[in-house]
N, C-alpha and C positions, 0 to 999 in steps of 0.2 A: 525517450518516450516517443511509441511511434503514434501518430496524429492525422485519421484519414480527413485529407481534401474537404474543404466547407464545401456542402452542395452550391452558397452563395456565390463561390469565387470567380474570378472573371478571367479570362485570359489576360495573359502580358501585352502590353502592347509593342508595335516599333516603335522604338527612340532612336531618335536620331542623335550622333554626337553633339556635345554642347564645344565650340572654341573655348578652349582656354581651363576646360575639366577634363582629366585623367584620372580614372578610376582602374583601383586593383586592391584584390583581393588575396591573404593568407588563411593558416590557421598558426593560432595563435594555443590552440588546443585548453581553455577554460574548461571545455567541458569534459566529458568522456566521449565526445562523438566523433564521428569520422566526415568531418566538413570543414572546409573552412568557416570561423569564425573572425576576423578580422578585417576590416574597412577599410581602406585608405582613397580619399581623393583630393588630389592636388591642383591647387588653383592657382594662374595665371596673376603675376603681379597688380597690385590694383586693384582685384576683385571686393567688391563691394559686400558687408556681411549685415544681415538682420536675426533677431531672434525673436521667440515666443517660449515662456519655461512654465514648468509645472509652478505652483502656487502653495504644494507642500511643503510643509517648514520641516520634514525631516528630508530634505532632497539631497541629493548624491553633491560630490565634491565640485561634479562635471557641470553639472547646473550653477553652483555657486561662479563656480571662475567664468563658465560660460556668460553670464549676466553681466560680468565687467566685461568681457571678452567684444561684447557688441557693441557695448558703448563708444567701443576704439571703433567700431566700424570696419574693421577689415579683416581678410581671411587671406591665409596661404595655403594652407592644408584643413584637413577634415581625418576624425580617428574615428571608427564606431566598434567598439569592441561588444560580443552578444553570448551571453551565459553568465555575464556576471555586473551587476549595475552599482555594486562597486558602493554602495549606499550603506548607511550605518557602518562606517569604517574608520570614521577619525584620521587621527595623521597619517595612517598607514596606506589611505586610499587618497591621500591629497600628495603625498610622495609617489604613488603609482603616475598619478593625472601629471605629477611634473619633470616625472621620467621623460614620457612619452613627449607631452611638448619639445622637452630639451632635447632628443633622440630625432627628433621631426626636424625643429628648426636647425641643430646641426648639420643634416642633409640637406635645408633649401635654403642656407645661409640667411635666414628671416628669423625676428624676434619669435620667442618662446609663445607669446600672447597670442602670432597670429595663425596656432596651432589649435585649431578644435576639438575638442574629447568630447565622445557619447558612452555609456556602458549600460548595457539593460542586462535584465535579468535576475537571478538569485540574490535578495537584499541581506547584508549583514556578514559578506564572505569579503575579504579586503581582493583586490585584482593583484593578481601575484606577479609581483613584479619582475621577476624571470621570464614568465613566460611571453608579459608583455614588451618587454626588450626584443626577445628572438621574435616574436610574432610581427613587430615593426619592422626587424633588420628583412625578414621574410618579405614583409609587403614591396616595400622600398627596390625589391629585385626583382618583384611579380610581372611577368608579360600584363598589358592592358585587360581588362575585363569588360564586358558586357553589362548596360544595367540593371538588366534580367541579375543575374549573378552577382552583382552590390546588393539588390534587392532581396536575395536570396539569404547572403551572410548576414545582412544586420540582422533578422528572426529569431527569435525563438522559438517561442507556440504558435510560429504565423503556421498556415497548411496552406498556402499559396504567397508566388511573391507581387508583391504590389507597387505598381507602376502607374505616372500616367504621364501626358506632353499635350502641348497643346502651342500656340502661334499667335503671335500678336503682330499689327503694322504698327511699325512708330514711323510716322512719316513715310518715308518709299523705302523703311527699314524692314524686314521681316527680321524679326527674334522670335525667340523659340523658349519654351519653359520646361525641363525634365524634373520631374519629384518623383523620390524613392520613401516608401514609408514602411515602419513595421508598426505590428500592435494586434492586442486579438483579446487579452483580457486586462485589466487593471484599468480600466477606458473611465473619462468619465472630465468633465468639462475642468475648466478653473485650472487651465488653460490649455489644453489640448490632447493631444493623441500619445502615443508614446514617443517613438522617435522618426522625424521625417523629416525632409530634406529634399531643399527646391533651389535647383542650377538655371541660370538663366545667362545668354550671351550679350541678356541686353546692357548698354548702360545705365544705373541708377544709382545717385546720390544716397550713402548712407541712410541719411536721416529720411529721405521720401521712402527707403525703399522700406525702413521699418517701419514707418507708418503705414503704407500698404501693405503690409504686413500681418502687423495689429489688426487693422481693420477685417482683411479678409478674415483672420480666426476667429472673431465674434459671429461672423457667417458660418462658419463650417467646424473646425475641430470644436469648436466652446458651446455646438450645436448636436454631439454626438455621445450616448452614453451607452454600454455593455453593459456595468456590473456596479456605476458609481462609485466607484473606486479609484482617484488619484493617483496617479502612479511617482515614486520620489524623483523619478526620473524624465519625466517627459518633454520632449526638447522638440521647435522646431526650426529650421535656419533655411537663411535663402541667401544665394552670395549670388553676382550679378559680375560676369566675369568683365561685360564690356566690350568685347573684342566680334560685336554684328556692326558696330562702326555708329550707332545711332548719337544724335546729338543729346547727352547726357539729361535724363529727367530728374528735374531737382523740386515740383511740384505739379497740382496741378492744368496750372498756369500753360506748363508744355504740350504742345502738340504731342499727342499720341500716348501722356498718361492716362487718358481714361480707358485706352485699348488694354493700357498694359495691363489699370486694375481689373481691368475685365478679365485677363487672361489668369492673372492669382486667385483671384475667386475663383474660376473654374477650376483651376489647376486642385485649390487646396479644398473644392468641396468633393472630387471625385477620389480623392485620398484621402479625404472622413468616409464619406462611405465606403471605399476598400476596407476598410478597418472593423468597421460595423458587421460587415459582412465576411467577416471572418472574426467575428467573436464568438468565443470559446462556447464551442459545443451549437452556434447558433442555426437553427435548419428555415430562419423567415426575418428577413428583411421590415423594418415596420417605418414606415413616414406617421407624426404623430403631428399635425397643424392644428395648430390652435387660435380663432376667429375670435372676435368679438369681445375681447379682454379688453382692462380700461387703456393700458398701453402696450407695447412692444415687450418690455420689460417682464411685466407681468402674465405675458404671455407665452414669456419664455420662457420662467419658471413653473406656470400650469404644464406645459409640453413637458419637460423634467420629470413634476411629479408622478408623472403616470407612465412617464419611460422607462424609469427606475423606479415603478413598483414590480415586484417581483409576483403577486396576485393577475395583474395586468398582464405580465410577461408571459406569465406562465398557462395562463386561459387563452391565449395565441399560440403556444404551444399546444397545446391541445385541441386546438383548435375549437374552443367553444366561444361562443359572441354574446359573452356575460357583458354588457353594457354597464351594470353595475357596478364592476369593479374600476371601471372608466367613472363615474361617478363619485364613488369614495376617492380616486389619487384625489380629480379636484378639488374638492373636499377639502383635504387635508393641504393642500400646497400652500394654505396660510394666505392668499390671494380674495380681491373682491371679484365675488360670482352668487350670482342667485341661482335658487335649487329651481326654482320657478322659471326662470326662461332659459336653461342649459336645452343642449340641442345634442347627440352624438351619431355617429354614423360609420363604419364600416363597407371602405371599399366603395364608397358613396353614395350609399345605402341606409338613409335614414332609420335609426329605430326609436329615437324618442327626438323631441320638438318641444320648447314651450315647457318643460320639465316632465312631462308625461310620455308613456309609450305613445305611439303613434295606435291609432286602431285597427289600419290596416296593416301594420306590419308582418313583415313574411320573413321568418329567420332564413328560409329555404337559401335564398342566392348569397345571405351573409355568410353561412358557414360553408358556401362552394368558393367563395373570396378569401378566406380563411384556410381552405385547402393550399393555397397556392404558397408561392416562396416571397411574395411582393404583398405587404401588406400596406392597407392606409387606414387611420383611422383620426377623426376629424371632430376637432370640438366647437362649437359654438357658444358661448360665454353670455352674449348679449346682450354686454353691457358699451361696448365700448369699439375704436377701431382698432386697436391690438391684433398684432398677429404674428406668430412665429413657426416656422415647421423645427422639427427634432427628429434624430434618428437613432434608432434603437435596434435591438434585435430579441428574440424570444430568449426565455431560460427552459433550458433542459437537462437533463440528467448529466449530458457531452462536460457542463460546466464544473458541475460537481466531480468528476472524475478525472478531469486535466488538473483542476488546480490540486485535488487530494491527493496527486503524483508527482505535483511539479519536481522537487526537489531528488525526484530518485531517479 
């Protein structure tokens, strides 16, 4: 399936190497395509591992093992295989996942555990364990790659590949933070994106680093939704190789955690929205904030409902600034809100206040905001200090026609 470029997408950016991560790429050939499909990156003994997993109870093999696989806290390698997610497959796909392990650790002379499996893609095809033999034995002799090019293989329906870095000080330490993420449809919170993946040289204590972890995803992937749709697969990991020399963060307590959470949250909210903006078929970017709800909570499910109405979605597509259809999500989100002091606005453009139009309002400059690729649109609730932003992207027709192909 060929798949033009999201008008949304961003340029790659420069990454800089991470100490102690070695990335390379094969194909492993799942699909019928001419690319590599296959991941490999190798970690630096030590390296620290965290996770976040989809929340689906029909979730791949790779999810289950991966869940205990964090608890040990540790990584040596990383697998990410892309065409096939290896999900609904029973023993057949828990025997794939234990190939590879044991095909990994046999080469870095490390337990089976501290081998990671990802597989996205086609649900209910078992990953053929032939291929994933040769496609390891391939990785395992792969010159070095670029994380342009990591980025590029994990994909599927991605139409651009998604990067980002960013820099933290721990002390008079400079670390560094590389994330590689795929995803474009199946998106949808409860617990994250599809599959993405954050290197870091700093030192971090297992247990701190999944708790910043945690935390940042209820910022950013658990704040983003395309189609609401769960994917069985959705994983995110962060390994922390250690080797920028910092004196190890084990809470908050240390000098130079709060820098570092700084730097995860940014790292993991600009690889929610890579993701958003490039979901499937999407031609408009949408920020959805939601004010004045009784808490956070509740306003994070107002933002939801109206991110994943497909009425809402689809009148942003089209570009028309039906206020109304903003009105029925919250509505319906099952949340306390009076119809009487709701407020909404597009692009920051007041159209109704207090429950009423406004009298002066001028659709003119709303639907010239609506033209564009950047949308916002802003609820007031007024009831309370709540408040949460959500990010979404329009539906268009692009949606319908990726996924009524995927499989061919």
């Amino acid at each position: 399936m060929d798949l033009e470029r999201s008008p949304l997408a961003l340029p790659f950016p420069d990454m800089p190497p991470i100490a102690g991560v070695t990335l390379r790429v094969a194909r492993a050939g799942y699909k019928k395509w001419d690319r590599a499909d296959l991941t490999y990156a190798e970690l630096a003994e030590g390296t620290a591992l965290a996770g976040v997993f989809t929340k689906n109870v029909c979730c791949s093999t790779e999810v289950e093992m991966g869940r205990e696989q964090v608890k040990l806290g540790r990584a040596r390698a990383l697998v990410v295989n892309a065409g096939n997610s290896n999900a609904f497959t029973g023993y057949r796909g828990r025997e794939a996942v234990e190939q590879i392990m044991a095909q990994v650790a046999h080469h870095l002379d490390c337990e089976p555990s501290d081998v990671l499996v990802s597989s996205t893609g086609v649900i209910g095809v078992p990953l053929p364990k032939d291929k994933a033999e040769a496609g390891v034995a391939a990785v395992l002799e792969a010159d070095e790659c670029s994380w342009e090019q990591a980025a590029v293989t994990i994909g599927t329906t991605d139409t651009f590949a998604k990067g980002a870095t960013v820099t933290a000080m721990i002390s008079d330490t400079k670390v560094t933070l590389n994330g590689i993420i795929k995803g474009s449809g199946m998106i949808a919170p409860d617990m994250a994106t599809m599959l993405g993946y954050i290197f870091t040289d700093a030192a971090v204590d297992h247990g701190f680093l999944q708790h910043c972890l945690s935390s940042a995803n209820k910022r950013s992937f658990n704040c983003i939704t395309v189609d609401s749709d769960t994917s069985t697969s959705d994983t995110v990991l962060a390994f922390a190789t250690g080797k920028a020399g910092n004196a190890p963060l084990t809470s908050f307590d240390d000098a130079g955690a709060d820098a570092f959470m700084a730097a995860l949250d940014d790292i993991c909210r600009q690889l929610a929205h890579l993701v958003v903006r490039d979901g499937e078929g999407a031609q408009k970017f949408i920020a959805v904030t939601v004010t004045g709800a009784e808490n956070d909570e509740s306003a994070h499910r107002i933002g939801f409902a109206i991110a994943n109405s497909p009425l809402v979605k689809t009148a942003i597509a089209g570009g028309d600034a039906n206020w109304g259809r903003v009105v029925m999500a919250v509505g319906k989100a099952g949340e306390p809100a009076d119809r009487d002091k709701l407020g909404i606005a597009f692009g920051g453009i007041w159209a109704a206040k207090d429950g009423l139009p406004l009298a002066d309002y001028d659709e003119a400059p709303v639907a010239k905001h609506l033209e564009g690729r950047e949308i916002d649109i802003t609820v007031d609730i007024g009831l309370g200090e709540g408040r949460a932003t959500v990010w979404t992207c329009d539906l268009t027709h692009g949606y319908i026609s990726i996924n009524a192909d995927y499989r061919s």
